[in-house]
Structure formats: structure tokens, C-alpha cells
C-alpha positions in Angstrom: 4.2 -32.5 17.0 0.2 -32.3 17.2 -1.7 -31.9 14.3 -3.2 -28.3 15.8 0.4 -27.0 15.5 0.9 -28.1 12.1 -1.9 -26.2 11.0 -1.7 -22.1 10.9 -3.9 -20.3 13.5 -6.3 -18.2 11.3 -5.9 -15.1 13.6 -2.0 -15.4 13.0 -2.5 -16.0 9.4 -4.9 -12.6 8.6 -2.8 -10.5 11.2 0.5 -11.3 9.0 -1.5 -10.7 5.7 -2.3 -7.5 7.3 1.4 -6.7 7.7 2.4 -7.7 5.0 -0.3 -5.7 2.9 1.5 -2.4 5.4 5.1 -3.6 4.5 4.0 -3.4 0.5 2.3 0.2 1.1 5.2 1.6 2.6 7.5 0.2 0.2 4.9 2.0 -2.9 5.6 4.8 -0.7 9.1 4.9 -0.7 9.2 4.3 -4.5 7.3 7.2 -5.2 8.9 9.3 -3.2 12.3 8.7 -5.1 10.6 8.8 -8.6 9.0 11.9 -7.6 12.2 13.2 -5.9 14.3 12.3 -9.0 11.7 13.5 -11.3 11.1 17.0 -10.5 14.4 17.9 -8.0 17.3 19.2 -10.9 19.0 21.2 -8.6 18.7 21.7 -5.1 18.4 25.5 -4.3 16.7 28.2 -1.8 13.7 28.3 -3.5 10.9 26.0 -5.7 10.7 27.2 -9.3 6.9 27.1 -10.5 8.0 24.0 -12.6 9.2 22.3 -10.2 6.6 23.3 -7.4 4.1 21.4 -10.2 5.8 18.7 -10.9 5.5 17.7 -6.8 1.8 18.7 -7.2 1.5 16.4 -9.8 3.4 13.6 -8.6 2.0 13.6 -5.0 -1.9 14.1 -6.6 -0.7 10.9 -8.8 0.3 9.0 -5.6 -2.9 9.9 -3.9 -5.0 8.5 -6.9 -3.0 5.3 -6.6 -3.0 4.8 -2.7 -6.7 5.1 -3.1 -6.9 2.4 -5.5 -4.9 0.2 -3.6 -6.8 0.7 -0.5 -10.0 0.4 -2.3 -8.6 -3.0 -4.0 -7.5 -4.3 -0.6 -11.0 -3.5 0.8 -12.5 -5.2 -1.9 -9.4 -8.2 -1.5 -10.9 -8.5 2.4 -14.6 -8.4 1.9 -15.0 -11.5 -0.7 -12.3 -13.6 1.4 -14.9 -12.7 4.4 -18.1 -13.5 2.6 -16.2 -16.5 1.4 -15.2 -17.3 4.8 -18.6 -16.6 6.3 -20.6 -18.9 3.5 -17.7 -22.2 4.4 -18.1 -21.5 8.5 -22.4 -22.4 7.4 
């Protein structure tokens, strides 16, 4: 073995932070979904009481709030590893 393939290629490296950064997301995603679905679903039935229409509100404007922050955070997560990648390539 070379020393080139003992190191990781920096391409590979960020595109399998990036997926891993989408398999987290979806998995928050799924999570709320069934804490929302278990919160607020008693009793299937033909029709959404006001209660329960307000509890999905709620829980889906909750998810928002948080998906937002987690984007936000990953932004930030990206662009100080960049500027710190850009000040050691000088």
C-alpha cells in the first residue's frame, strides 16, 4: 500500500459528512413524526377533532423551529471548518 491510499481523499471525506449530516436529519424526521403521531392521534376516526388538528399544528410548527436550527447550526458547522480550511491551505 502507498502512503496516498492510506490517507482519506478530502472530497470523499466532506461528501460522507454530507451524508451523514442527511442520514441524521431524516432520522430527526422520523422521530418526530412518531412523537407527534403518538402525541396527538388517540383514536383514529373520519374526522380531526379541533384538539387534535392543534396538536399537529403545534407539533409540525415545533419541528419547523428545530429543522431550522439544525440547518442553521450545520451552516455555521461548514463555514468555520472552511475558513479554517482556507487559513491552513495559506
Amino acid at each position: 500500500m502507498n502512503g496516498q491510499a492510506a490517507t482519506t481523499d478530502p472530497q470523499l471525506q466532506h461528501f460522507i459528512e454530507i451524508e451523514s449530516q442527511k442520514q441524521r436529519f431524516q432520522q430527526l424526521v422520523h422521530q418526530m413524526t412518531e412523537v407527534c403521531w403518538e402525541k396527538c392521534m388517540d383514536k383514529p376516526g373520519p374526522k380531526m377533532d379541533s384538539r387534535t388538528e392543534m396538536c399537529f399544528v403545534n407539533c409540525v410548527e415545533r419541528f419547523i423551529d428545530t429543522s431550522q436550527f439544525i440547518l442553521n447550526r450545520l451552516e455555521q458547522t461548514q463555514r468555520s471548518k472552511g475558513s479554517y480550511s482556507e487559513t491552513m491551505s495559506e
